[in-house]
FIKOLMAR-393079 format. One record per residue (C-alpha): x, y, z. Coordinates in pm, whole numbers, padded with zeros to 5 digits, always signed. Last residue first. Example, Ala and Ser with C-alpha at 12.3 -4.5 7.8 and 13.67 -1.06 7.14 Angstrom:
<rs>
+01367-00106+00714
+01230-00450+00780
</rs>
This chain:
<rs>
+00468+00926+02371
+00418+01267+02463
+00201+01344+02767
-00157+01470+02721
-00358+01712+02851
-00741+01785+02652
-00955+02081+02602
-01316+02229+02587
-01554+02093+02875
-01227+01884+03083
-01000+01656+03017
-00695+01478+03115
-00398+01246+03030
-00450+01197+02690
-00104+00998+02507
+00078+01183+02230
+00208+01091+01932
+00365+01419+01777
+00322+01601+01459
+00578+01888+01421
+00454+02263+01360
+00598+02441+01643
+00824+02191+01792
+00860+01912+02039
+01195+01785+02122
+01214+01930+02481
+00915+01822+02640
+00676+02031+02835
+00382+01861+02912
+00147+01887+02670
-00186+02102+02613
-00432+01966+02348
-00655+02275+02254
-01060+02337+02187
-01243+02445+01886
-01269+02851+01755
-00899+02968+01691
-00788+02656+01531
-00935+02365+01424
-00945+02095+01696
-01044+01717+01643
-00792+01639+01392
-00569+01688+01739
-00458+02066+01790
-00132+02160+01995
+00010+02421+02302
+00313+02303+02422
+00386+02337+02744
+00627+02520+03053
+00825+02725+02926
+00686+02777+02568
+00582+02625+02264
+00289+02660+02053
+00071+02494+01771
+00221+02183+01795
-00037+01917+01532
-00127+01587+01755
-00175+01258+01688
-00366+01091+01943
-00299+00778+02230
-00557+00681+02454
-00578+00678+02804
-00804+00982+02836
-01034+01022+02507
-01384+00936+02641
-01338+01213+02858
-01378+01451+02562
-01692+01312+02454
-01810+01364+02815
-01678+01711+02866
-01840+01847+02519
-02197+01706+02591
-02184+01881+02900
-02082+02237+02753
-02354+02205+02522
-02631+02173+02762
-02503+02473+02970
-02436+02660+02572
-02724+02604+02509
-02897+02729+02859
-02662+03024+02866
-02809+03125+02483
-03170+03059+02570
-03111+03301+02848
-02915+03573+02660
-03230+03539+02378
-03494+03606+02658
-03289+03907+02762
-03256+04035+02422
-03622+03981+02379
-03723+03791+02070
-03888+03907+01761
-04276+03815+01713
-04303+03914+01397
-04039+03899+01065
-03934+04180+00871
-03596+04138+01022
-03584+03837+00903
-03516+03941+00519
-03167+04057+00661
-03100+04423+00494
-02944+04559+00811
-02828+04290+01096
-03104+04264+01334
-02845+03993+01569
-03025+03639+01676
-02866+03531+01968
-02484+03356+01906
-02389+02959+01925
-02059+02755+01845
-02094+02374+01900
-01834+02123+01882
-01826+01755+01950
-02234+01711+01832
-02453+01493+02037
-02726+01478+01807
-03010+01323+02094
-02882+01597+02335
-02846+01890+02056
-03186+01839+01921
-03310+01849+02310
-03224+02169+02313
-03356+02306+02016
-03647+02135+02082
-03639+02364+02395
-03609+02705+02156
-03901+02550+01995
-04085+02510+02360
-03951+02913+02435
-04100+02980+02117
-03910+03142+01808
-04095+03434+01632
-03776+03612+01556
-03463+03399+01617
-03360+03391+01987
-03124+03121+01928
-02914+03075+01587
-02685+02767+01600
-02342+02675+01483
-02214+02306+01390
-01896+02104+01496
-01900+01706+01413
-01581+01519+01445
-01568+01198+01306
-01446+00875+01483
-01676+00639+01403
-01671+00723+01005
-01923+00480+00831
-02162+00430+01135
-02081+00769+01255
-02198+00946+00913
-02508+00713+00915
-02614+00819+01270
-02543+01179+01191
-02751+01140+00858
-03051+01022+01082
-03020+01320+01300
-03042+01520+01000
-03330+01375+00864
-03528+01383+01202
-03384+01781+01197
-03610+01776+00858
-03625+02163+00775
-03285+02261+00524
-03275+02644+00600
-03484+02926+00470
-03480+03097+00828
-03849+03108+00844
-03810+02733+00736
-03581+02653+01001
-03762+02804+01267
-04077+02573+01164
-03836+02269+01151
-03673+02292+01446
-03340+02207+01546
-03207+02538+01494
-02838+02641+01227
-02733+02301+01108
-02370+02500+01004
-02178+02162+00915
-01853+02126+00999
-01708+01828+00941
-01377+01663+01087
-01259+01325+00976
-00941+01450+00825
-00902+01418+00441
-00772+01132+00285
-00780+00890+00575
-01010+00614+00421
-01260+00702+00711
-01279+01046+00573
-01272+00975+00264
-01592+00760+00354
-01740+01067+00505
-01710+01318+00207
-02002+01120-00029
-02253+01224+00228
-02159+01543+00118
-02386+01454-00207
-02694+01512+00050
-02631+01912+00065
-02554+02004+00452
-02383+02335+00385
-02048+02265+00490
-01912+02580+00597
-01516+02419+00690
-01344+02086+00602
-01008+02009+00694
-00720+01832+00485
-00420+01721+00711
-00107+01682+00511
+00056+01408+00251
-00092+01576-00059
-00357+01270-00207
-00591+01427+00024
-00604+01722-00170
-00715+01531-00472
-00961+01342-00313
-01115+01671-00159
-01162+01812-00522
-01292+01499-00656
-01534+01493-00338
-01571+01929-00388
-01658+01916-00795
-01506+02079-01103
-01460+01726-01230
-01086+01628-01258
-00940+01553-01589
-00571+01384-01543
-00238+01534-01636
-00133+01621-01324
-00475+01817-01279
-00738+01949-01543
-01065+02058-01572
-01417+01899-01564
-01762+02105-01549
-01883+02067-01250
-02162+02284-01377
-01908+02571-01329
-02189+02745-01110
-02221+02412-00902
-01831+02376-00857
-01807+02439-00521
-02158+02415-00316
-02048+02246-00032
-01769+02487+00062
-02050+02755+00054
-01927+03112+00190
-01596+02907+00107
-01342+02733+00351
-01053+02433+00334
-00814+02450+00595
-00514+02311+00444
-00258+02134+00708
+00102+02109+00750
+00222+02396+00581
+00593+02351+00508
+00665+02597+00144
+00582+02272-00071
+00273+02185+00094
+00162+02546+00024
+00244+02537-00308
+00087+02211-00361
-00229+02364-00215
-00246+02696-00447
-00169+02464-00728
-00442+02224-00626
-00666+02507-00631
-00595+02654-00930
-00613+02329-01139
-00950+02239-00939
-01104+02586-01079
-01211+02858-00857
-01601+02849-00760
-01817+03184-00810
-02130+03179-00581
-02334+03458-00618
-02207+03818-00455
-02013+03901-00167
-02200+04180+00039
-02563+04093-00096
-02497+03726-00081
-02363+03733+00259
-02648+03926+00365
-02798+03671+00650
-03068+03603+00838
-03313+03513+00640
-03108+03241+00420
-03103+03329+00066
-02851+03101-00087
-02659+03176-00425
-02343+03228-00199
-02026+03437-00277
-01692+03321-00310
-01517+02984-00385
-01208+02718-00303
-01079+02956-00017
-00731+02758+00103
-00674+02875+00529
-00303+02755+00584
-00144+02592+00827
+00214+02574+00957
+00387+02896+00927
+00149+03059+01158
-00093+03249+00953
-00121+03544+00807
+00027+03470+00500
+00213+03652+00231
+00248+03446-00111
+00314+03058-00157
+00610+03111-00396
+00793+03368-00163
+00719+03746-00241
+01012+03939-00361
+01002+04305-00556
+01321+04444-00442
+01562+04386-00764
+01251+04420-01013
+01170+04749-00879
+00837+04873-00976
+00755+05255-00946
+00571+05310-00620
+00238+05523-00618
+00111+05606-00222
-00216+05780-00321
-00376+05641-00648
-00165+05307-00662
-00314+05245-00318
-00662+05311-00463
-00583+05065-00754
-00440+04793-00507
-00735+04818-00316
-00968+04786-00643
-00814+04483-00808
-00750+04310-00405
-01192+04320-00438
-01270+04056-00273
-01465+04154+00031
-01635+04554-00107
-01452+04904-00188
-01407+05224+00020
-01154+05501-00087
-00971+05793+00068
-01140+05772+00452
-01198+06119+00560
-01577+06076+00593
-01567+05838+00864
-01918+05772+01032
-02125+05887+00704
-01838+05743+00462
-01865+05396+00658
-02235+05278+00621
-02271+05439+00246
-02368+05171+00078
-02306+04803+00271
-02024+04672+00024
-01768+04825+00229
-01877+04670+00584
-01824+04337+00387
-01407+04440+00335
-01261+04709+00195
-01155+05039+00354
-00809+05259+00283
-00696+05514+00565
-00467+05795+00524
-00488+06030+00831
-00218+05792+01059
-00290+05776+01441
-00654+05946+01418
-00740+05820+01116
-00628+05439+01169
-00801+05469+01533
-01166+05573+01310
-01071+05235+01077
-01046+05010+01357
-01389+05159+01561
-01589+05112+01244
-01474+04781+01161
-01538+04669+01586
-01876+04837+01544
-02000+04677+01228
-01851+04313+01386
-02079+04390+01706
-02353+04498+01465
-02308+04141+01279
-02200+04077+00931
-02044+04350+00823
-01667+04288+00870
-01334+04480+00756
-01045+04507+00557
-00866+04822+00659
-00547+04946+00477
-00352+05168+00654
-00141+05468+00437
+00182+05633+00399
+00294+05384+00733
+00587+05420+00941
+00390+05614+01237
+00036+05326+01201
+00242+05035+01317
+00365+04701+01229
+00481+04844+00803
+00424+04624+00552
+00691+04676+00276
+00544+04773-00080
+00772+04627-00370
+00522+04554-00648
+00487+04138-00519
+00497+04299-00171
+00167+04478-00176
+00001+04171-00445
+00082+03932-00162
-00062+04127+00110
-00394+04200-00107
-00461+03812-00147
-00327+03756+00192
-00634+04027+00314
-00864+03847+00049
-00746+03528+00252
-00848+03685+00600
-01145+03756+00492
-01264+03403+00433
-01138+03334+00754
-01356+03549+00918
-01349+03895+01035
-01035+04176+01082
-00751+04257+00943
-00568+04579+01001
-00278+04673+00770
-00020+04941+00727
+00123+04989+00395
+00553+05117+00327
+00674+05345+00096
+01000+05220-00052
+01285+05521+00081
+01319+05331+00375
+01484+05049+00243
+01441+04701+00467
+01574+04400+00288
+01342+04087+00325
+01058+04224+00509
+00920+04144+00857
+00571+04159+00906
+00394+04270+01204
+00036+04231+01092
-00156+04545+01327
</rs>
């Protein structure tokens, strides 16, 4: 549950429970529905007893994520009766009125118009202009210090294996005026860094036809590298997530060398093969995308690379599953995230031959993730003796917790310091690399 504390606690204002769950794309729509609850005087209650009703925003993308929705919103019934669902699971029919009936409404990911209607519906609160406060950059759930910025929704891809379209729509980008106002806020409030995420950050602007807008008095194209130069111009770490790997984000790297944004890309490359990659409806030239990795490091040496991968995908060969492999030794990528290939309802794939074994998939996943794993340590080793700035994450008895540009967090690796008394939670610090190992780095302060 989001423990939240309000500004002037009244028990006679009816207070909303909340359970997010999913990506980081859903956990904007659930700061998007936050802000909106305390904007019209709703307090956010920390546990299911003080609440009229839970809100549930949810994930469909995987069974595992189905299960873990469907599990959240049945321990909302039981503890509190009055449940509200949105979220991807929502948009897939009737999934979650046949396993929880009792639930009062269900809507679809971005839909804060429909939540707040359904709340309206069964907990009503008359507007109070004295309690009604929400601070300029809304209701996060995030550490005070970073902030996740979603720059579009939907996707006009059709990969195989997914149903992001089908559960969010076509791509609809926000416009560089709302953005940057969105950011600036943000700066202005003490966030340190801007996460930057979409379905398809790459593809921002392409159902606007870049069409140009407005910014401090300049026009801006409707575009992610004017976009990006403009948040780089903020003073705070800019980082890239769900780069689909168009060729115009080849224009992105020499920002990143310049400094604007933070030389970190994340690019979801997906297999390393070309036959798996057109099943999957992916870009299929992995010599072309080694070849962009070499250019990218010539231009940016010190760029990050992270990328997910698919094993086990249906009709995938144990030598494709070993080009793969040797993909990710000649690519040597910083950061890796990997899951088997998951039969997720309404994925084109599924209609596919040849699918995998689970136990097959589990084995090409440990051997990935073994290959992986080395790849990691020795990058990281190349970083003890030298000096790196550092964003404190945590504090506590005994170390501070902290992310280099290297690290976003809650999926890459940590920086752990020696306890020192001046650092805080959310200060840069200069620190020097003491020690390594697969996933994370110690460091002394400088």
């Amino acid at each position: 549950m989001i423990r939240y504390r309000s500004l002037r606690k009244k028990e006679t204002v009816p207070r909303v429970g909340f359970v997010s769950l999913g990506c980081p794309k859903a956990t904007v729509d659930s700061e998007h529905i936050l802000t909106r609850l305390r904007a019209e005087g709703y307090l956010i209650s920390s546990n299911y007893r003080d609440s009229g009703l839970v809100v549930v925003n949810t994930c469909g993308f995987i069974d595992s994520a189905i299960k873990e929705s469907l599990e959240a919103i049945g321990e909302a019934l039981e503890e509190n009766g009055k449940v509200i669902v949105t979220g991807c699971l929502g948009a897939k029919g009737d999934v979650v009125r046949q396993a929880h009936p009792k639930v009062l409404a269900v809507t679809g990911p971005h839909a804060a118009d429909e939540v707040m209607e359904a709340i309206h519906a069964h907990l009503p609160k008359p507007h109070d202009p004295y309690d009604d406060l929400v601070p300029p950059q809304g209701v996060r759930l995030t550490p005070r210090h970073y902030a996740y910025v979603k720059i579009s929704e939907g996707c006009n891809h059709g990969c195989t294996f997914c149903i992001i379209p089908s559960l969010r729509g076509n791509l609809v980008s926000r416009s560089v005026s709302d953005v940057m106002h969105e950011a600036e806020s943000l700066v202005k409030a003490g966030v340190k860094e801007l996460l930057v995420i979409a379905q398809d950050t790459g593809a921002y602007g392409v159902d606007m036809k870049y069409r140009t807008d407005f910014w401090g008095g300049r026009p801006i194209k409707t575009r992610l590298t004017e976009l990006l130069r403009e948040m780089g111009e903020l003073g705070v770490w800019v980082r890239l997530h769900y780069v689909y790997p168009y060729p115009h984000v080849d224009e992105l790297i020499p920002l990143m060398a310049e400094g604007k944004i933070l030389p970190y890309l994340d690019v979801p490359f997906q297999h390393g093969n070309s036959r798996i990659l057109n099943l999957m409806q992916r870009p299929a030239s992995s010599e072309n995308v080694l070849a962009r990795i070499r250019q990218w490091r010539n231009i940016c040496p010190d760029i990050t690379l992270r990328s997910t991968f698919i094993v086990g995908f249906p009709g995938e060969t144990e030598k494709e599953s070993e080009e793969l492999l040797a993909f990710l030794e000649e690519a040597q990528l910083d950061r890796v995230g990997a899951f088997t290939y998951s039969p997720v309802e309404g994925a084109a794939a599924n209609a596919l031959p040849d699918h995998v074994p689970p136990d097959v998939q589990e084995q090409r996943l440990f051997l990935l993730m073994q290959v992986q794993q080395g790849i990691s340590a020795a990058r990281l080793k190349r970083k003890i003796g030298k000096t790196i700035r550092v964003l404190v994450d945590e504090v506590n008895n005994e170390e501070a917790e902290a992310r280099s540009f290297a690290d976003s967090p809650g999926i890459d690796g940590l920086v752990y310091i020696k306890k020192n008394r001046s650092l805080k939670v959310g200060d840069f610090a200069d620190v020097y690399v003491t020690d390594s190992d697969a996933y994370d780095l110690w460091a002394e302060k400088v």
